[in-house]
C-alpha positions as CSV (number, residue, x, y, z in Angstrom):
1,X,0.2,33.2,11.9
2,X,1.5,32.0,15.1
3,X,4.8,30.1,13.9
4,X,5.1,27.6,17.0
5,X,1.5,26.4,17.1
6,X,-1.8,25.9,16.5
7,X,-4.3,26.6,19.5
8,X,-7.9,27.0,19.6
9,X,-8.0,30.0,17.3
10,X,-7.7,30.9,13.9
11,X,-4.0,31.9,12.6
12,X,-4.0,31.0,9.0
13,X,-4.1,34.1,6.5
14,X,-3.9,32.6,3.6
15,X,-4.5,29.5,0.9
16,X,-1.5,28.6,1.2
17,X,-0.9,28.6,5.0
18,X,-3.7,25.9,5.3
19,X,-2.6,23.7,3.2
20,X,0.6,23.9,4.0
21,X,2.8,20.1,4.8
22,X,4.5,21.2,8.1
23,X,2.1,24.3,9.5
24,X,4.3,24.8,13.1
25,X,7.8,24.4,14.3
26,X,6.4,21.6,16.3
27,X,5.4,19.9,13.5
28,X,8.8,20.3,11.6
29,X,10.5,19.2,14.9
30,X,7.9,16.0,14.7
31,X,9.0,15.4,10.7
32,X,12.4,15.5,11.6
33,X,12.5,13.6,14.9
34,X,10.3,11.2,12.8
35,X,12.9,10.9,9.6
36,X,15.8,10.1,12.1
37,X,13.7,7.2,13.7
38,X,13.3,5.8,10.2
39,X,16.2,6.1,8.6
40,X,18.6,6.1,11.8
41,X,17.5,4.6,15.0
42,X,15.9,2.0,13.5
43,X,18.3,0.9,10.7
44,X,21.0,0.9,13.8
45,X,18.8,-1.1,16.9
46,X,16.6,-3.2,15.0
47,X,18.1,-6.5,13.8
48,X,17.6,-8.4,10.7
49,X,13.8,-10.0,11.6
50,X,12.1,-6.6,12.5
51,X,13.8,-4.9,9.9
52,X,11.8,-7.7,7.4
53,X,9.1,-6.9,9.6
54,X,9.4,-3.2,8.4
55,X,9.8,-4.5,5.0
56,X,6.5,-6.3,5.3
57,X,4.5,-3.2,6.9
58,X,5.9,-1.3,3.5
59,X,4.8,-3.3,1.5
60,X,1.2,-3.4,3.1
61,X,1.2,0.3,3.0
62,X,2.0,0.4,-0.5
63,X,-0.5,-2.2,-1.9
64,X,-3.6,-0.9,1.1
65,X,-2.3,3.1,-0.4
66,X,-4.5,1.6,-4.2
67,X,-7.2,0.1,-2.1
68,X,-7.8,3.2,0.2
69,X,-7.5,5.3,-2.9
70,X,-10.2,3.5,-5.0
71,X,-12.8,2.4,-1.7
72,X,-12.0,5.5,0.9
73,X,-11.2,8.4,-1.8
74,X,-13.4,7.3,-5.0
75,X,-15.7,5.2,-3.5
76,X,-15.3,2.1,-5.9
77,X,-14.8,-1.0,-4.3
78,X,-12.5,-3.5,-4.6
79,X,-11.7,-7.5,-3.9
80,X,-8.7,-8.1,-6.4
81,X,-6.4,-5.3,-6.1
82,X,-3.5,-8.3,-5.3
83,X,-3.9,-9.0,-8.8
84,X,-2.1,-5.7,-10.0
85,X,0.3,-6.3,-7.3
86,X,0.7,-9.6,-9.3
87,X,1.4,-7.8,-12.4
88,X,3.6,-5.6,-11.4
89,X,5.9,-8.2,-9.5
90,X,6.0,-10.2,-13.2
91,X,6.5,-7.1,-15.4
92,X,9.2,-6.2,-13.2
93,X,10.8,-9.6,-12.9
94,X,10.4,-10.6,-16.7
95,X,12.1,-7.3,-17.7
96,X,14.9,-8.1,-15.5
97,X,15.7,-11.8,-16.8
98,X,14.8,-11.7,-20.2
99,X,15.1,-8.0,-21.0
100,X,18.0,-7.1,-23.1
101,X,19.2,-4.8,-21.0
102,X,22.2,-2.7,-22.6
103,X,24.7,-3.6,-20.6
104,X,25.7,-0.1,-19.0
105,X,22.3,-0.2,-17.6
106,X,22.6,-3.5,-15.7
107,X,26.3,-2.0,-14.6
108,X,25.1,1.3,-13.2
109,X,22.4,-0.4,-11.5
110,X,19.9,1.4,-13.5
111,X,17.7,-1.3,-15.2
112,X,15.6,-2.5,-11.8
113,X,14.8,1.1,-11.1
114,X,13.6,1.2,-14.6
115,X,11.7,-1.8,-14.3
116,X,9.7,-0.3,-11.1
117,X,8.4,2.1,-13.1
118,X,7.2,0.6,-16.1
119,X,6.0,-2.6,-14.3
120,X,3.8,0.4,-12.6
121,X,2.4,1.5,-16.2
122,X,1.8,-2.0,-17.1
123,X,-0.2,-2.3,-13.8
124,X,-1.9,0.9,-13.9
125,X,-2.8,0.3,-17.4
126,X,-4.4,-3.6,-16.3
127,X,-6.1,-1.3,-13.5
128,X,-8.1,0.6,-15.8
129,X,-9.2,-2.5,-17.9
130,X,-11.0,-3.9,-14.7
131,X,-12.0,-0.4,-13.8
132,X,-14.3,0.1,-17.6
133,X,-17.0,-1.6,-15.5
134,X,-17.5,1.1,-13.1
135,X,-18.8,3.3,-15.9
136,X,-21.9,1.0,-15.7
137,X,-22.4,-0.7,-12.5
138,X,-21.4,-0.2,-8.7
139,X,-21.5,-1.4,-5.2
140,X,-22.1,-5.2,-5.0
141,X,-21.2,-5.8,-9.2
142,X,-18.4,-3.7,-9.1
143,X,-17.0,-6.1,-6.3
144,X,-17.9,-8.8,-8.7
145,X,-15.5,-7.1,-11.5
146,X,-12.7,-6.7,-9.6
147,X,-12.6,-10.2,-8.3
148,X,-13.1,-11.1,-11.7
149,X,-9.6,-9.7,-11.8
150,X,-7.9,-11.5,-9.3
151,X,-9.0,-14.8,-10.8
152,X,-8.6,-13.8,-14.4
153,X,-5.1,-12.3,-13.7
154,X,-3.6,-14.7,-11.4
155,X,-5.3,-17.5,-11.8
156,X,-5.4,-18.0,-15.7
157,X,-3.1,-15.6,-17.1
158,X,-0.4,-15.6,-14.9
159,X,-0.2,-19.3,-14.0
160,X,-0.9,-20.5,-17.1
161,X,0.5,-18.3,-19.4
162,X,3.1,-16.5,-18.1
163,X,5.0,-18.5,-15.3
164,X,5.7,-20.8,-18.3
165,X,7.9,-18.3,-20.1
166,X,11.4,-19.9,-20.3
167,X,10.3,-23.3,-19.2
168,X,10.6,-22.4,-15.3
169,X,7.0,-23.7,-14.5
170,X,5.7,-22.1,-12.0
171,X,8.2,-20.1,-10.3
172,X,10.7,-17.4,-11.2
173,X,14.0,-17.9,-9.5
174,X,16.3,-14.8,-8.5
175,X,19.3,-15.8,-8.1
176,X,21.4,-12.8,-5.1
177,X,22.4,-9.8,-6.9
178,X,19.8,-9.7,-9.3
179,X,18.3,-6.9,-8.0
180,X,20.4,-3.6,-8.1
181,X,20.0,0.4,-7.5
182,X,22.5,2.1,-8.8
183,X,26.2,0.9,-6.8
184,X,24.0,-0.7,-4.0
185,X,23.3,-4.5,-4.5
186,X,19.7,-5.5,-2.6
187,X,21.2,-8.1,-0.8
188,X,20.3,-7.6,3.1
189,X,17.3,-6.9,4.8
190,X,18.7,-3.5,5.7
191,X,19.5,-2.6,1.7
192,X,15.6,-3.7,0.7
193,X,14.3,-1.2,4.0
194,X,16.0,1.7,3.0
195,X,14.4,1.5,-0.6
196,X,11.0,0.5,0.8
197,X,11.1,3.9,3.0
198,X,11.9,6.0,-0.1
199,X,9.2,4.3,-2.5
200,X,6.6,4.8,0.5
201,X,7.7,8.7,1.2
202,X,7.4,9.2,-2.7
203,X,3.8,7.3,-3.0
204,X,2.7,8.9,-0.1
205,X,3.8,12.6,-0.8
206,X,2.3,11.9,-4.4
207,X,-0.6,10.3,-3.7
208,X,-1.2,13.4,-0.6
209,X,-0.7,16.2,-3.4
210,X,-2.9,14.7,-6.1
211,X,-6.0,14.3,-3.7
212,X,-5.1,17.8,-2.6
213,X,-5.6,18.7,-6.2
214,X,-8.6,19.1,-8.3
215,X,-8.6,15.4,-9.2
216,X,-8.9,14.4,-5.9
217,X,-11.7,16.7,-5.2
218,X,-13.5,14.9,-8.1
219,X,-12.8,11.2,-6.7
220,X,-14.3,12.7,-3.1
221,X,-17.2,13.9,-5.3
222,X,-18.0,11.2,-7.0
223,X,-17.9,9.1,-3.5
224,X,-20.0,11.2,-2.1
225,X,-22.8,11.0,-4.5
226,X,-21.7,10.1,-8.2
227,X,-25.0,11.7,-9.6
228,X,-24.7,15.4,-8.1
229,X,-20.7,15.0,-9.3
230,X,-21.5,14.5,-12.6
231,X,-24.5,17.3,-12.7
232,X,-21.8,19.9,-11.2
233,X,-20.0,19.0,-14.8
234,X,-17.4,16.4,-13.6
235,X,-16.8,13.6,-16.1
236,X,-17.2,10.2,-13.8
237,X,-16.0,8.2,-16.3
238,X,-12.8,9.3,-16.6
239,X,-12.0,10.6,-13.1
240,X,-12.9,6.7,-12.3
241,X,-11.0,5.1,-14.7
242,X,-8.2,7.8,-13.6
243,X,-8.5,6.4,-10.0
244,X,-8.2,2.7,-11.0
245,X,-4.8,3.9,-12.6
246,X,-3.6,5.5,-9.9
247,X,-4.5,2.7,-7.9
248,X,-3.1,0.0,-10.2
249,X,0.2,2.0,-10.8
250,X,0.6,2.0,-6.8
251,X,0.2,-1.5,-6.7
252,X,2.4,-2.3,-9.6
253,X,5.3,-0.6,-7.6
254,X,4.5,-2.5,-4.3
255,X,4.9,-6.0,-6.3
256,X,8.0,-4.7,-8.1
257,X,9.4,-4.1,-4.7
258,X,8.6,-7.1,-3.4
259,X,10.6,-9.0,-5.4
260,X,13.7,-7.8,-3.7
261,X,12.5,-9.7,-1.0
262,X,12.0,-13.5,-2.6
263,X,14.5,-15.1,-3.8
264,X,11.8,-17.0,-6.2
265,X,8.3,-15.3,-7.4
266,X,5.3,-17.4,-7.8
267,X,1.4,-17.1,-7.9
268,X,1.1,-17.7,-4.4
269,X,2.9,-15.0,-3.5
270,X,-0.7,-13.2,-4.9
271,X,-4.0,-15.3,-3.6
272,X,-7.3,-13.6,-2.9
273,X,-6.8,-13.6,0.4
274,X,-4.8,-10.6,0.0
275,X,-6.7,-8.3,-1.7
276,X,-9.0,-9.2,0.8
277,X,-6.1,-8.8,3.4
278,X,-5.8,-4.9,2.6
279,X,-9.7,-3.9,2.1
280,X,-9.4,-5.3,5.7
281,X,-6.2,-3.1,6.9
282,X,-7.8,0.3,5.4
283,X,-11.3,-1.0,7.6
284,X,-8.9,-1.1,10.7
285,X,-6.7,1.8,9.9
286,X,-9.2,4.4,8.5
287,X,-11.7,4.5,5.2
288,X,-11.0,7.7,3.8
289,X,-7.8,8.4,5.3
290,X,-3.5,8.1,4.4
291,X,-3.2,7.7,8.1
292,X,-5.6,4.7,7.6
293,X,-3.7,3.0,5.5
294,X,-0.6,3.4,7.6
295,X,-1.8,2.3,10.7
296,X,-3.5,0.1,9.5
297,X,-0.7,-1.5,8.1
298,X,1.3,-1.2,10.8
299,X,-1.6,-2.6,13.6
300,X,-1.7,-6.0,11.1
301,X,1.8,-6.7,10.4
302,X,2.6,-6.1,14.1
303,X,-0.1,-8.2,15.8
304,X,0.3,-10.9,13.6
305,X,3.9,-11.1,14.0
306,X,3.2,-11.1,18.1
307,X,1.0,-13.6,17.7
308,X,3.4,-16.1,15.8
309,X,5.6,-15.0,18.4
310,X,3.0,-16.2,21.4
311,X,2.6,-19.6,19.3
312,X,6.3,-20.4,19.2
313,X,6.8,-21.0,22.9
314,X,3.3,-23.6,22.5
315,X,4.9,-25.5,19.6
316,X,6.5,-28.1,21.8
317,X,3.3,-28.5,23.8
318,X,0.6,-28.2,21.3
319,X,2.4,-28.7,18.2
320,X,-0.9,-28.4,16.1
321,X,-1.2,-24.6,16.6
322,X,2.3,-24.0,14.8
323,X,1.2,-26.2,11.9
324,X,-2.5,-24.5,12.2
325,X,-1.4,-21.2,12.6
326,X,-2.1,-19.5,9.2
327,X,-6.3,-20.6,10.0
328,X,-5.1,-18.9,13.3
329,X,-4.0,-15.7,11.3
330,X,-7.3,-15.8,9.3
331,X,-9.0,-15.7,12.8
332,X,-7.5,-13.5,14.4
333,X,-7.5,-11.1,11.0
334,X,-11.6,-11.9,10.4
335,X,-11.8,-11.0,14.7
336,X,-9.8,-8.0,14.1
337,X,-12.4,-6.4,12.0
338,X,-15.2,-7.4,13.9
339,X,-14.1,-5.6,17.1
340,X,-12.9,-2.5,15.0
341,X,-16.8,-2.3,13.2
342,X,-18.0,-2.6,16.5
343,X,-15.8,-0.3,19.1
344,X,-14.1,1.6,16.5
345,X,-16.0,1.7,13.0
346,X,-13.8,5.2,12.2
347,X,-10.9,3.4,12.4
348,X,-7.2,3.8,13.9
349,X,-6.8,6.8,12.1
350,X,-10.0,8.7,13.4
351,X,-8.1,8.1,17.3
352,X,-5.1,9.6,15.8
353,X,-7.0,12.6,15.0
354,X,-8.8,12.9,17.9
355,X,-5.5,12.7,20.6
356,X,-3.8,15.3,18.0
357,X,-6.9,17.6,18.5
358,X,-6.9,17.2,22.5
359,X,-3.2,18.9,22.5
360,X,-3.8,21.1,19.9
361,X,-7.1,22.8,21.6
362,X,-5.6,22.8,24.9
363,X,-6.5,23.8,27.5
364,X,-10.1,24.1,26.0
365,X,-9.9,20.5,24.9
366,X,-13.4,19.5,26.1
């Protein structure tokens, strides 16, 4: 196999050639060039709002990573995936302020890290509750379900129930230097980015691996036709049930995280509108597709950042669209998907794919 790159022929000899992360020199160089813009040029140029503009893009790509999984890789849909985002932020922040942490834990800056994970298992495990459903119905009721979550979740449980532990009401303050991995206190912008990058390189290399795996040949199965999966002997049940887990466990760590970024946790940190928010990022970026979920991330956070940006300058002038600018958002977001179904139903992602195949059959590109 031709080690510096891939033209129009084949080269791979093997199994594990073609599946292979980095296939070509040139794709290594790309990795590493890429790794040094994230955790080096930008960390150094980019001041303290982009960098919380990073933070935000993160934390899109981690909650739209559960939604692409269960609508673009399973084919179950979804409309209250915020809710495990919900639960996961709470787990997390509960276990950090009325957890009886032993005291070397809280000292070596081990007990938030801890927290992550299990505020994950509490989420994925919440997941799969919403998900028993899907062994029955599908399409249009399954939607139902899952926004039966949303308002179940955050809605009754979490605002009635649990925002009242400790008497706080509705909010969860945390106070600076709550938060803490190992010696590093999250208590900068910069601090929060670094640990977003590494949660979204481990959720994306896992999530990659597992759909190259048997399991995720099963979620594409059952996508694809659930009927014909399950006469070729593959349980839907539990490969369903096993998505909504995954799913919920991703968006358990993407709430956990966030948390590092408030200084005080509510419910509406978590409306519907989000989980709406990130079926409509994975519809921009991609269905079926990591890459989806990345750019798609990326495209919303970005544009609706330059468009607050546009609005600023106005303020003086037209001082309604400041105060009117989160109906602006919701515009601008429903418009966004509009144009997309139209020009570009395949998404961001399919472009990506199709600019990467120009260079790599040239000069037979056409």
């Amino acid at each position: 196999m031709s080690t510096a790159f891939l033209p129009c022929s084949v080269y791979h000899e093997d199994y594990a050639q073609d599946h292979a992360w980095w296939q070509t020199r040139f794709v290594k160089a790309k990795m590493i060039l890429l790794f040094l813009l994230l955790f080096v040029a930008i960390p150094l140029v980019a001041d303290a709002y982009w960098i919380s503009v990073c933070n935000q893009i993160g934390y899109t790509l981690l909650g739209a990573l559960g939604v692409q999984l269960l609508i673009g890789y399973c084919g179950q849909l979804t409309l209250g995936h915020a809710a495990f985002l919900a639960v996961g932020a709470y787990t997390s922040t509960l276990l950090i302020l009325e957890f009886p942490w032993p005291q070397f834990l809280m000292d070596w800056g081990i007990a938030y890290p801890i927290s992550i994970f299990i505020a994950a298992v509490v989420a994925g495990i919440w997941s799969v509750l919403f998900g028993l459903p899907s062994a029955k119905v599908k399409g249009f009721y399954l939607i139902l379900t899952t926004m039966a979550a949303q308002f179940i979740t955050v809605d009754f449980v979490i605002t009635q129930y649990v925002s009242q532990i400790g008497g706080r009401g509705q909010a969860f303050s945390l106070p600076p230097g709550t938060m803490k991995v190992g010696p590093w206190v999250l208590d900068s912008a910069l601090k929060v980015y670094l640990m977003m990058l590494v949660l979204v390189i481990v959720c994306v290399i896992g999530l990659a691996n597992l759909l190259r795996s048997r399991v995720g040949r099963a979620w594409v199965a059952i996508r694809d036709n659930d009927i014909s999966a399950e006469v070729m002997g593959i349980n839907i049940v539990k490969y369903k049930l096993l998505a909504f887990f995954v799913a919920g466990f991703i968006g358990g760590i993407a709430g956990a995280f966030w948390i590092s970024n408030l200084s005080a946790v509510s419910p509406e940190h978590f409306p519907w509108f989000w989980s709406l928010w990130l079926v409509g990022v994975i519809l921009i970026g991609g269905v079926g597709s990591i890459h989806g979920a990345i750019f798609g991330s990326m495209f919303m956070v970005v544009v609706m950042e330059v468009l607050q940006l546009a609005v600023i300058p106005l303020a003086d002038t037209y001082p309604k669209l400041l105060m009117d600018f989160l109906f602006i958002k919701e515009a601008a977001f429903g418009l966004a998907i509009c144009a997309f179904l139209i020009f570009e139903p395949n998404g961001l992602a399919y472009r990506w794919w199709q600019i990467k195949n120009y260079f790599n059959l040239w000069p037979f590109s056409y």
